[in-house]
Backbone and ligand atoms as CSV (ligand in chain L), in Angstrom:
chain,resi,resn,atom,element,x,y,z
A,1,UNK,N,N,-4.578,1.135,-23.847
A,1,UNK,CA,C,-3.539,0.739,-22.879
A,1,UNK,C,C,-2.749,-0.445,-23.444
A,2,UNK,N,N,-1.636,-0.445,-23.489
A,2,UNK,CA,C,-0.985,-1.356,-24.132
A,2,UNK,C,C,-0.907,-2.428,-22.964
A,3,UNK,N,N,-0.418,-3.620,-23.486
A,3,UNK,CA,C,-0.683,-4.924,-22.740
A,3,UNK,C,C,0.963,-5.097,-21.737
A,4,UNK,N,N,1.940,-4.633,-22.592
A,4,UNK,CA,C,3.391,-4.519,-21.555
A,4,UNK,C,C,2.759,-3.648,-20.038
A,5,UNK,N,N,2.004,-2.620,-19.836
A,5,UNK,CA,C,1.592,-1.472,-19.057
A,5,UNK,C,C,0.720,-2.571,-18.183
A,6,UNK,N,N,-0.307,-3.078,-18.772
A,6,UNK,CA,C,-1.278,-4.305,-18.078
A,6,UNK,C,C,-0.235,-5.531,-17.345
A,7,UNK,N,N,0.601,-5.879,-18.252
A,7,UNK,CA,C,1.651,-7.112,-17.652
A,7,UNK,C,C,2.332,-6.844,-16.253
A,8,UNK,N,N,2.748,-5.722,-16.415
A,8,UNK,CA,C,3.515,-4.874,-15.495
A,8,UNK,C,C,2.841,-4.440,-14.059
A,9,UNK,N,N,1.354,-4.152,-14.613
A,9,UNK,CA,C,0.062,-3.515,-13.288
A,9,UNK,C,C,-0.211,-5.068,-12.461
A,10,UNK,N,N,-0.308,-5.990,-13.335
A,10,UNK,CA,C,-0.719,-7.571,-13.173
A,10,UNK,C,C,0.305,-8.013,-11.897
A,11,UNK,N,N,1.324,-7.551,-12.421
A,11,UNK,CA,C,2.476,-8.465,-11.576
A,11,UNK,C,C,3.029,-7.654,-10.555
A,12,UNK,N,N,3.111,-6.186,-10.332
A,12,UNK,CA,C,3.037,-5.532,-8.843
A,12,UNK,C,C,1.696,-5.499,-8.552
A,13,UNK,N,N,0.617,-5.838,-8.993
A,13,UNK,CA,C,-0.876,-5.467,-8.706
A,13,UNK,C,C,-1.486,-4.160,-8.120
A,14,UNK,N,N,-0.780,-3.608,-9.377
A,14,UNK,CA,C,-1.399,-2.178,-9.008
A,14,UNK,C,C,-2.745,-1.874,-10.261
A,15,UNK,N,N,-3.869,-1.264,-9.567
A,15,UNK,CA,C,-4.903,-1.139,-10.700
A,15,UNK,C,C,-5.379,0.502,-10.814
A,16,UNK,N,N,-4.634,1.671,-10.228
A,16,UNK,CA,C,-4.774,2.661,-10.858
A,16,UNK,C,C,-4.635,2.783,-12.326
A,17,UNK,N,N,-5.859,3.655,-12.623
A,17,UNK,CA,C,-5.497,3.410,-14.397
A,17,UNK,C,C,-5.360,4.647,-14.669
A,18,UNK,N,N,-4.268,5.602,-13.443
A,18,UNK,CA,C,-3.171,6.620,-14.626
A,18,UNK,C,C,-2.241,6.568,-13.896
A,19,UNK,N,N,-1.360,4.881,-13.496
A,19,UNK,CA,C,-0.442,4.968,-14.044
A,19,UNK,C,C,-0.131,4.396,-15.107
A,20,UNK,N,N,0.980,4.385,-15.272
A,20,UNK,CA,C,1.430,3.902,-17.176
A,20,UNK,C,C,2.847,3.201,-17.207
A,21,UNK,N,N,2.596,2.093,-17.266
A,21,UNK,CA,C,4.384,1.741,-16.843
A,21,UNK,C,C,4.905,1.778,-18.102
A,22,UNK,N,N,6.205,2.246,-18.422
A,22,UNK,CA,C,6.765,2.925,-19.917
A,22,UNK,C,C,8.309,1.514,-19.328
A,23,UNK,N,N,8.957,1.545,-18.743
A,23,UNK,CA,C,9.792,0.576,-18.758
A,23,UNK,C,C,10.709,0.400,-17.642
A,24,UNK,N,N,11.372,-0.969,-17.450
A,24,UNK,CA,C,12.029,-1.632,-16.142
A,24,UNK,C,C,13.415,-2.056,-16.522
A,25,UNK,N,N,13.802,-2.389,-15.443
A,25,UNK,CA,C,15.416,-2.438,-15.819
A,25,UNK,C,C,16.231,-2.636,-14.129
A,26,UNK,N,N,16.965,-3.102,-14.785
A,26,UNK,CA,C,18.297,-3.742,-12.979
A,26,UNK,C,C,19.224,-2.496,-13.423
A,27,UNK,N,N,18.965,-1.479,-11.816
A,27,UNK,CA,C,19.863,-0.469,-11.840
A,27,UNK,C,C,20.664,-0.815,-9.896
A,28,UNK,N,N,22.338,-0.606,-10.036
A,28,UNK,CA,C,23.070,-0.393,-9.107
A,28,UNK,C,C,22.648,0.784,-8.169
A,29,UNK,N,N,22.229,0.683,-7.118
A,29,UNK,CA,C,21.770,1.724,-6.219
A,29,UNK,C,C,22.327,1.686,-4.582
A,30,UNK,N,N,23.851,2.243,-3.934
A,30,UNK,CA,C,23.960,2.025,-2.925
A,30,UNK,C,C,25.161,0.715,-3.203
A,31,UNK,N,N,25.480,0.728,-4.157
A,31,UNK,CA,C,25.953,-1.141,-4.249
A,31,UNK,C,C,25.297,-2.061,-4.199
A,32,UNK,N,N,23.821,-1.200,-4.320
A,32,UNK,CA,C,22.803,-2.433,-4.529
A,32,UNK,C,C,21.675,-3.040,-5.750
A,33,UNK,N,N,22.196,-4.184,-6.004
A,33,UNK,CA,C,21.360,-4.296,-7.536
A,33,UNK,C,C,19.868,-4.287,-6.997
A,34,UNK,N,N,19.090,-2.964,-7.706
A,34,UNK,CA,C,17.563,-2.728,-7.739
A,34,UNK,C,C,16.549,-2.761,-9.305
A,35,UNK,N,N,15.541,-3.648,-8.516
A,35,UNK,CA,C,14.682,-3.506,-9.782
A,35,UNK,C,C,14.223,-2.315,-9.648
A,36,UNK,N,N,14.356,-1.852,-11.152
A,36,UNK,CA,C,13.520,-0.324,-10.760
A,36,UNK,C,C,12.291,-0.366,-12.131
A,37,UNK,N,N,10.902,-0.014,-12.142
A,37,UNK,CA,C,10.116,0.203,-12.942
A,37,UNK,C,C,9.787,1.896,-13.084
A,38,UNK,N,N,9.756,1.935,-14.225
A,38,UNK,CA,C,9.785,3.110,-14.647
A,38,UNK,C,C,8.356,3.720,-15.267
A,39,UNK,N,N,7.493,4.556,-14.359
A,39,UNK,CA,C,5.860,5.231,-14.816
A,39,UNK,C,C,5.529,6.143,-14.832
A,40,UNK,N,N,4.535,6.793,-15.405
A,40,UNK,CA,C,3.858,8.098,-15.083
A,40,UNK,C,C,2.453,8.080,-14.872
A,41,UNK,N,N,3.086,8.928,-14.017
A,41,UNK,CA,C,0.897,9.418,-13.328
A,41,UNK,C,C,0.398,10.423,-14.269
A,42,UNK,N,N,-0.465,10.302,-14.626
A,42,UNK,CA,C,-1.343,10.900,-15.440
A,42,UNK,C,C,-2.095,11.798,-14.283
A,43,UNK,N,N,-2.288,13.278,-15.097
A,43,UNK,CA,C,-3.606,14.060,-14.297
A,43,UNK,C,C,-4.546,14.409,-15.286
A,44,UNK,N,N,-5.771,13.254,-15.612
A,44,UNK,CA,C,-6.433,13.228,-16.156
A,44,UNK,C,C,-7.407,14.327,-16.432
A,45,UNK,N,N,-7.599,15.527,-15.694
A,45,UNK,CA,C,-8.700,16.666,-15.237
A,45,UNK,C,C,-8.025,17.516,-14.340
A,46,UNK,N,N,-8.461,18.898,-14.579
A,46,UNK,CA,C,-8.067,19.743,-13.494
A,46,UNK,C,C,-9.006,19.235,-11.734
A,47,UNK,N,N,-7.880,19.052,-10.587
A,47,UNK,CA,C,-8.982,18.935,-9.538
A,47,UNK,C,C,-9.619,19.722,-9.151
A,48,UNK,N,N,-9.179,21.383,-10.087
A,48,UNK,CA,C,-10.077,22.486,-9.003
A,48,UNK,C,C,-11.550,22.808,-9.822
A,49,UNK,N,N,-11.538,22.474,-10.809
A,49,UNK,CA,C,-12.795,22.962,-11.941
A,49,UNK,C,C,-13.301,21.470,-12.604
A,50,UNK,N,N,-12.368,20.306,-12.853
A,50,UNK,CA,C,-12.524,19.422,-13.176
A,50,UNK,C,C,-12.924,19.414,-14.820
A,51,UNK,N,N,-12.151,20.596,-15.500
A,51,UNK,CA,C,-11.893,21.275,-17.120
A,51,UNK,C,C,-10.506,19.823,-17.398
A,52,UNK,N,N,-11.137,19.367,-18.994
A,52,UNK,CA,C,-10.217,18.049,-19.093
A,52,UNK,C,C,-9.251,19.185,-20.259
A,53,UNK,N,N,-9.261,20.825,-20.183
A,53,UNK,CA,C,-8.472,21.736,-21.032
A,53,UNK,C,C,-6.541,21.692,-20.636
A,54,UNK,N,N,-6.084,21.291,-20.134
A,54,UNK,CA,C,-4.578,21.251,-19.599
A,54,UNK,C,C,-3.352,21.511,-20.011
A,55,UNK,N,N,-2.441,21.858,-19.864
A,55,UNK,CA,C,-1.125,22.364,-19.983
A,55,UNK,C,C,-0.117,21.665,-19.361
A,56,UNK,N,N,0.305,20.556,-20.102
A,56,UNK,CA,C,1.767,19.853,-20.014
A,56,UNK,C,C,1.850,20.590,-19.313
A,57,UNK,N,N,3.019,20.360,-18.171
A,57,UNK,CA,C,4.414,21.398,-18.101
A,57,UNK,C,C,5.273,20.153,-17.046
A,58,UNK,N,N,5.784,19.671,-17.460
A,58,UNK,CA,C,6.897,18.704,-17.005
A,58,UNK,C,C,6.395,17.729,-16.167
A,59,UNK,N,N,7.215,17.005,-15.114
A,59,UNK,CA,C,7.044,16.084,-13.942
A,59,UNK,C,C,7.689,16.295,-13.017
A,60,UNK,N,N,7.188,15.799,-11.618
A,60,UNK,CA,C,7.658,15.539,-10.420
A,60,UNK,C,C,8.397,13.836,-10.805
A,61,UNK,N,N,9.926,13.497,-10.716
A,61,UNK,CA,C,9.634,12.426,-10.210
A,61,UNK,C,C,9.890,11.702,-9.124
A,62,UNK,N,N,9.615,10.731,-8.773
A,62,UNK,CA,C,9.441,10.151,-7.232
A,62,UNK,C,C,9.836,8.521,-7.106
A,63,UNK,N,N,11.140,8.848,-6.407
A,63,UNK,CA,C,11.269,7.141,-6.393
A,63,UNK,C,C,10.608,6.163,-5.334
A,64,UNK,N,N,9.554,5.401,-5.652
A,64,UNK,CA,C,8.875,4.811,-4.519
A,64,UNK,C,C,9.046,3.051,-4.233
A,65,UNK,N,N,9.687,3.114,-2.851
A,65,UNK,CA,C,9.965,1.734,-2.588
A,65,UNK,C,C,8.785,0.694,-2.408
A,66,UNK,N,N,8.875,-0.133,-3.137
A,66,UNK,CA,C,7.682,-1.183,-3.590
A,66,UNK,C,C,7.698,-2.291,-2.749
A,67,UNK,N,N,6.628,-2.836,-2.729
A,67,UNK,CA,C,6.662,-4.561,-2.259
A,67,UNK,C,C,7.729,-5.004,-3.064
A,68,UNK,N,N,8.760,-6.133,-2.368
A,68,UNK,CA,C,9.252,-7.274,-2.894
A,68,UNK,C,C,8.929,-8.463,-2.508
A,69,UNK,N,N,9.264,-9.724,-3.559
A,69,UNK,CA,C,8.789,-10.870,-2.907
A,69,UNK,C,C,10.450,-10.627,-2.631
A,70,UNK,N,N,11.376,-10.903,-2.783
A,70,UNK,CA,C,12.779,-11.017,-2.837
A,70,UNK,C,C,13.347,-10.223,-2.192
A,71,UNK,N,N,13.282,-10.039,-0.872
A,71,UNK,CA,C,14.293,-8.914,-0.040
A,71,UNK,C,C,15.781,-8.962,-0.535
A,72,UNK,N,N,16.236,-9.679,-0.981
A,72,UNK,CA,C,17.887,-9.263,-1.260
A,72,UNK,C,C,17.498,-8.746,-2.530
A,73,UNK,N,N,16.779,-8.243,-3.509
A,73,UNK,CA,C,16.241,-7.760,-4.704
A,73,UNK,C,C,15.133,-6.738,-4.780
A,74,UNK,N,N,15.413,-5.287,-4.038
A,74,UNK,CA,C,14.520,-4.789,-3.775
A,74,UNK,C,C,14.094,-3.953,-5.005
A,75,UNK,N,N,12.587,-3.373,-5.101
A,75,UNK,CA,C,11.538,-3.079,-6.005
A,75,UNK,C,C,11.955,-1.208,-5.961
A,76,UNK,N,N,12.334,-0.483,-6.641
A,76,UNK,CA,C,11.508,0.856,-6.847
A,76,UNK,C,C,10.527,1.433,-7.878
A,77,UNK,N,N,9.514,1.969,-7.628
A,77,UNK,CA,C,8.871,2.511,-8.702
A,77,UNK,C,C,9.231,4.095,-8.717
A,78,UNK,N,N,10.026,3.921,-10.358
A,78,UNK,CA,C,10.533,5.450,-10.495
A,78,UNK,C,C,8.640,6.327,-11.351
A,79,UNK,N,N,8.583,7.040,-10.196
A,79,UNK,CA,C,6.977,7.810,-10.918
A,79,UNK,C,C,6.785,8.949,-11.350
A,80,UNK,N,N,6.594,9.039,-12.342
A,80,UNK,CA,C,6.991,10.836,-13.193
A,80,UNK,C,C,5.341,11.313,-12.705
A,81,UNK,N,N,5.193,12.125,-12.366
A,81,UNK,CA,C,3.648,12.454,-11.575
A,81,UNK,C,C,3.764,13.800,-12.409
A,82,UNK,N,N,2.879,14.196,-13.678
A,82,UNK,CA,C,2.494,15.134,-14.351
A,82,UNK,C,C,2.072,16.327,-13.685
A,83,UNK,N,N,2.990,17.285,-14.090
A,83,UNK,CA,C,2.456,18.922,-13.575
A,83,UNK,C,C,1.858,19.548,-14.721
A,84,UNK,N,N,0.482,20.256,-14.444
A,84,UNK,CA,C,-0.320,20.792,-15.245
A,84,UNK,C,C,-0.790,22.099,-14.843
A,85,UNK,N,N,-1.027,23.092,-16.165
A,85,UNK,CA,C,-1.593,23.939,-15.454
A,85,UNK,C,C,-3.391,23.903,-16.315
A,86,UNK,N,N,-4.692,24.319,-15.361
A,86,UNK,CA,C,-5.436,24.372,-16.464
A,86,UNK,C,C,-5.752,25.641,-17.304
A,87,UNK,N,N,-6.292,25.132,-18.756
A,87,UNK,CA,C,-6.333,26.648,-19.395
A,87,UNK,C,C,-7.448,27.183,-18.815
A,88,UNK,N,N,-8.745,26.196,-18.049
A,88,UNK,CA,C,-10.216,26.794,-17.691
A,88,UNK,C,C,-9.772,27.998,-16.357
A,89,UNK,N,N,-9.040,27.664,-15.764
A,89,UNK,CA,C,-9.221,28.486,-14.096
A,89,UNK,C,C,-7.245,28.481,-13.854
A,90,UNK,N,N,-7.043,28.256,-14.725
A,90,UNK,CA,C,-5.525,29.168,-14.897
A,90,UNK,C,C,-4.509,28.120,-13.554
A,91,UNK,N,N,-5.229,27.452,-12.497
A,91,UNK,CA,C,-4.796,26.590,-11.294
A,91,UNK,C,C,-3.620,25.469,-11.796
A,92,UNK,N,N,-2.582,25.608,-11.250
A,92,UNK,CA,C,-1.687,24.884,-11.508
A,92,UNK,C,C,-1.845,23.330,-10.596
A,93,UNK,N,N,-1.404,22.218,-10.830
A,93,UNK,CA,C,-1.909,20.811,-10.094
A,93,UNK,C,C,-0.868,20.039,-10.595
A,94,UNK,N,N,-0.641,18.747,-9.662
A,94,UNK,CA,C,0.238,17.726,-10.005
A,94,UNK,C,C,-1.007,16.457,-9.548
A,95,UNK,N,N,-0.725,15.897,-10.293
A,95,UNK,CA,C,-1.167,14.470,-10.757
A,95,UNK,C,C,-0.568,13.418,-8.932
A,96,UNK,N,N,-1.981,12.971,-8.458
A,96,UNK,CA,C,-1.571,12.015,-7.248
A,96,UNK,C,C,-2.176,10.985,-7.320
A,97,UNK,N,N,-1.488,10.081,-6.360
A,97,UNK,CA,C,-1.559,8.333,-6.652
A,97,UNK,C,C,-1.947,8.016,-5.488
A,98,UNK,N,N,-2.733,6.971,-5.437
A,98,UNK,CA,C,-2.809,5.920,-4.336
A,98,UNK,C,C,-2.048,5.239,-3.975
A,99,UNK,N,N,-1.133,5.295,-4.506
A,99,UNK,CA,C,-0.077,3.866,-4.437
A,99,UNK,C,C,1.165,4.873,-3.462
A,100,UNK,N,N,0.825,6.330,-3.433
A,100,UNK,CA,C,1.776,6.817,-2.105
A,100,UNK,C,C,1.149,8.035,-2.054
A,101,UNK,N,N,1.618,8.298,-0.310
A,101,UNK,CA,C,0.962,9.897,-0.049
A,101,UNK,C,C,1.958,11.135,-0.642
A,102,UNK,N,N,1.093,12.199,-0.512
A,102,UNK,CA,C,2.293,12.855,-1.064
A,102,UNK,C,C,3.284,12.947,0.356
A,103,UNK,N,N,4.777,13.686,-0.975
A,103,UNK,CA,C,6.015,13.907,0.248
A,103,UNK,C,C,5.939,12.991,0.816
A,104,UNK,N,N,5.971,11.803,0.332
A,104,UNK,CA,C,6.523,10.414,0.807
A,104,UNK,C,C,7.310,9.076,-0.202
A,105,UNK,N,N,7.880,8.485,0.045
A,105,UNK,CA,C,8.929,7.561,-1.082
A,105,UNK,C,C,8.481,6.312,-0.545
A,106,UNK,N,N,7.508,6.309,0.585
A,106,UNK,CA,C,7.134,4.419,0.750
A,106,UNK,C,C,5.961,4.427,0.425
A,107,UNK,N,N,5.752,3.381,-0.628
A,107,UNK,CA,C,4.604,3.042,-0.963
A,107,UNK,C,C,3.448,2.474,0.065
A,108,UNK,N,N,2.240,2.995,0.123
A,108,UNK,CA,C,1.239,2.522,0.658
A,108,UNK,C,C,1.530,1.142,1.044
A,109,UNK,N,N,1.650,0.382,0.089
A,109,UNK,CA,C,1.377,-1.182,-0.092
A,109,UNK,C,C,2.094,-1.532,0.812
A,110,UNK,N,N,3.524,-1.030,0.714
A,110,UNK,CA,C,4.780,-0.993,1.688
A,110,UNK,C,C,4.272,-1.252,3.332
A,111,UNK,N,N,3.593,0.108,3.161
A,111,UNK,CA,C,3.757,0.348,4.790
A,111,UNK,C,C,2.358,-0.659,5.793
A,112,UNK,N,N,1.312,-0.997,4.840
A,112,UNK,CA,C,0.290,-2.131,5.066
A,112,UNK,C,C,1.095,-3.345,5.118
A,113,UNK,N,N,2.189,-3.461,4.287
A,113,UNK,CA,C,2.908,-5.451,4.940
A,113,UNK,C,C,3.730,-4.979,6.320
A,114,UNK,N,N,4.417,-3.818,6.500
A,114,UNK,CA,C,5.407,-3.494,7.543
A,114,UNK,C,C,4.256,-3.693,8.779
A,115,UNK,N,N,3.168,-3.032,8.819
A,115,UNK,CA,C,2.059,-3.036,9.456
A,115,UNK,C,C,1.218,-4.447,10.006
A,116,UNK,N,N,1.594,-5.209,8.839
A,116,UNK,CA,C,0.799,-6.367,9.489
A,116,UNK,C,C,1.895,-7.456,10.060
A,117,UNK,N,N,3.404,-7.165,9.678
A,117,UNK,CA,C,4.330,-7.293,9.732
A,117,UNK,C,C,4.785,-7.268,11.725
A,118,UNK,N,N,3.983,-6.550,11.622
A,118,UNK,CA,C,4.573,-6.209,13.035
A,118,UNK,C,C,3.285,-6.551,14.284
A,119,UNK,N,N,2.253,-7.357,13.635
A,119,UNK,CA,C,1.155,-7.778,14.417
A,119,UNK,C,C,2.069,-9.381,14.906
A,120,UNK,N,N,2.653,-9.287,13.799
A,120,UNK,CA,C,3.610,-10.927,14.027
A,120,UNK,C,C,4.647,-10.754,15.262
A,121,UNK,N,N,5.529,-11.720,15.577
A,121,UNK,CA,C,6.597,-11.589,16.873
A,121,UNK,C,C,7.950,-11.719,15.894
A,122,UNK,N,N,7.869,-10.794,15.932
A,122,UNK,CA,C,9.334,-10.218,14.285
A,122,UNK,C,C,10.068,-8.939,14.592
A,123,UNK,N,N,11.457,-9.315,15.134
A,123,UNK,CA,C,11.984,-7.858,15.251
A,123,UNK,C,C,11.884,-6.744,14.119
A,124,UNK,N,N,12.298,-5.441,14.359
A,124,UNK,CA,C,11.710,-4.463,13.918
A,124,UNK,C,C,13.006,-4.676,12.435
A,125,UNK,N,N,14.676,-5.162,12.961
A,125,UNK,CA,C,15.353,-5.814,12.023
A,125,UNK,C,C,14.769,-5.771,10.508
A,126,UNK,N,N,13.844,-7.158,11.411
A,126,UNK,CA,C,13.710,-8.317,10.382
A,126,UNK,C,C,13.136,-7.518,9.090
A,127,UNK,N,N,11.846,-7.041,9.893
A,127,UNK,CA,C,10.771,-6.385,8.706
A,127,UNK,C,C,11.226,-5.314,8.130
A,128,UNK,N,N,12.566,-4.453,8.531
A,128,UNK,CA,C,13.168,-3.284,7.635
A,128,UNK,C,C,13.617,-3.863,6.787
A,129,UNK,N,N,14.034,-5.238,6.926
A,129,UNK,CA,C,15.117,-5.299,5.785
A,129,UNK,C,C,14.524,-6.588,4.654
A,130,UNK,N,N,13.233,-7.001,4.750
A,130,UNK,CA,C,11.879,-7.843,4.208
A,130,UNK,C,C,11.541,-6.785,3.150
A,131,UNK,N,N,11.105,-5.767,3.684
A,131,UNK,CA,C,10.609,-4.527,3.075
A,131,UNK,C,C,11.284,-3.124,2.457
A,132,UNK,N,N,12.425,-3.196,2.399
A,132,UNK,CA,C,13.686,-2.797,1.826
A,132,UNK,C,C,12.878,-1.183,2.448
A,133,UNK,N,N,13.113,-1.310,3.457
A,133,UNK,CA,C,12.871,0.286,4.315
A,133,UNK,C,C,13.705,0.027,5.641
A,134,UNK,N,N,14.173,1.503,6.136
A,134,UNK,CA,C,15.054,1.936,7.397
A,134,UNK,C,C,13.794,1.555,8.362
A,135,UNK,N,N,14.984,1.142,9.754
A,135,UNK,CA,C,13.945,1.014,10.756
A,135,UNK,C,C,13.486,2.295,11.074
A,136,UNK,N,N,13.669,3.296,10.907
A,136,UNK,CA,C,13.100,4.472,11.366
A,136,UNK,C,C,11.969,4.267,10.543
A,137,UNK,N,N,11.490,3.611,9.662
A,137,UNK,CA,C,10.247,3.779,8.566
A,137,UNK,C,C,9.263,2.870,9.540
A,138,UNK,N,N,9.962,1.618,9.821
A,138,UNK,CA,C,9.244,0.295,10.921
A,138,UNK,C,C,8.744,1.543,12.238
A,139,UNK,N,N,9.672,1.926,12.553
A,139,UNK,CA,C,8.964,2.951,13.658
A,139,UNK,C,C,7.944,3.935,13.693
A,140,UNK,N,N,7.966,4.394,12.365
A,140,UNK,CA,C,7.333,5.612,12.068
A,140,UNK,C,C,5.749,4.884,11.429
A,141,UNK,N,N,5.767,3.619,10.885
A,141,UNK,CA,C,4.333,3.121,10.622
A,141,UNK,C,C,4.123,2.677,11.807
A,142,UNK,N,N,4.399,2.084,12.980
A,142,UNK,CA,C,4.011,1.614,13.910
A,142,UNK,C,C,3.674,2.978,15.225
A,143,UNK,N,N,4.134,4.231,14.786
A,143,UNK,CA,C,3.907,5.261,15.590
A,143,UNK,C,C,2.151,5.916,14.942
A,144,UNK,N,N,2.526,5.759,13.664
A,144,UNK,CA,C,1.315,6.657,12.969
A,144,UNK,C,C,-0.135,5.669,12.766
A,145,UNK,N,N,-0.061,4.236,12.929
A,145,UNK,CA,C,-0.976,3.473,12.584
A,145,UNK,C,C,-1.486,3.369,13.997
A,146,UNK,N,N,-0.645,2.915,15.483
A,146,UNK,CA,C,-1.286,2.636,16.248
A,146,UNK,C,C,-2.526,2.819,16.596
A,147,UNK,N,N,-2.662,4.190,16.520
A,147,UNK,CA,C,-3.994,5.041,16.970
A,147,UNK,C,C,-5.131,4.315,16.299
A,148,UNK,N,N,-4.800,4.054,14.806
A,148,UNK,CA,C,-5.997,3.522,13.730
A,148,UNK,C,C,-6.311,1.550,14.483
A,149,UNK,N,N,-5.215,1.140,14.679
A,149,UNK,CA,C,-4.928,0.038,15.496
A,149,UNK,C,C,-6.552,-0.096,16.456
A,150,UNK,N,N,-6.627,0.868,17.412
A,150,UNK,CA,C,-7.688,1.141,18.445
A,150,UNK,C,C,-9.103,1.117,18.351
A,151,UNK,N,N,-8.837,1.993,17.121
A,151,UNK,CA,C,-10.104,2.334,16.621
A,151,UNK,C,C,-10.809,1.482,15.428
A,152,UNK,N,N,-9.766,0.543,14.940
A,152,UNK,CA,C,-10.639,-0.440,14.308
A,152,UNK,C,C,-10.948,-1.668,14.863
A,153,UNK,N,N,-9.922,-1.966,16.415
A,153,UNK,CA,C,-10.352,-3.114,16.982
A,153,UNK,C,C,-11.869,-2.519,18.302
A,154,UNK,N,N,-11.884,-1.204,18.300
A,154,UNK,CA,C,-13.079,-1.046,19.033
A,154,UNK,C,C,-14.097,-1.051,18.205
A,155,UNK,N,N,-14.445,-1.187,17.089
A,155,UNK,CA,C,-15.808,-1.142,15.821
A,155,UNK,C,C,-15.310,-2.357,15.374
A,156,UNK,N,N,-14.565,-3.405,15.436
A,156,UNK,CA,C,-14.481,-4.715,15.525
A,156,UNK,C,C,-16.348,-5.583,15.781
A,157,UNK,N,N,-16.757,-6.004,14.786
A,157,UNK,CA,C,-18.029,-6.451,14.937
A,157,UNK,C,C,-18.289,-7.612,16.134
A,158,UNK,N,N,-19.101,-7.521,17.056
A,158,UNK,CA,C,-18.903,-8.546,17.644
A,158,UNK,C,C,-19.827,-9.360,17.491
A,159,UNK,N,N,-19.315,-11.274,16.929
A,159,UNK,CA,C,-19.713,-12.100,16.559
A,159,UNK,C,C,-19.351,-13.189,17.239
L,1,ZN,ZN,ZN,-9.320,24.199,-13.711
């Protein structure tokens, strides 16, 4: 692993080790100057046989909106997510991350600050535009988390 790839994991603090950051750069997006980092997900093994035999065959890629410390300077991670087919069981697979679900462009990390974001007394505004996401995104973590909301303050240890 080269140490630019480590520098790069260090300073968004991401510690999956398949992704691979290959390179970054200030791109105009919207009229808006964005940092964008540029990676690929690795699919280390087939998931259906778990045969490390594989077949390149291109990428998905996926632009995923990142933590910023700098809201007027928002973060994307551009993520090339490897499509494979294996040679053991013939099963075709794409390479997935923790760092987002699939068929989604906000990063995990994202939607955990919007989330705790909104335990605070902070219009819904504020934190769309902290977190370089639409309020429909502020709505949509605060629709889909609530439930989890319940259920971790009822198994809340009591001390
Ligand atoms: Zn397989």
């Amino acid at each position: 692993m080269s140490s630019f790839n480590n520098c790069i994991k260090f300073d968004l603090d991401i510690k999956e080790k398949n992704i691979v950051f290959k390179d970054y750069f200030y791109k105009m997006v919207q009229m808006k100057k964005h940092k964008i980092y540029e990676a690929e997900l690795i699919q280390p093994a087939c998931p259906y046989c778990g045969s490390l035999a594989l077949l390149h065959n291109g990428h998905l890629v996926t632009n995923i909106r990142y933590l910023t410390a700098n809201a007027s300077l928002p973060v994307i991670i551009r993520l090339a997510k490897q499509r494979v087919k294996c040679r053991d069981c013939d099963h075709w697979s794409m390479a997935q991350s923790e760092l987002v679900n699939k068929y989604c462009s906000i990063s995990n990390a994202s939607k955990l600050k919007v989330l705790s974001a909104l335990t605070e007394d902070r219009s819904m505004t504020s934190i769309a535009r902290e977190n370089n996401v639409s309020i429909n995104t502020v709505q949509r973590v605060l629709g889909n988390c609530s439930h989890r909301f319940i259920d971790s303050y009822e198994y809340l240890p009591s001390s």
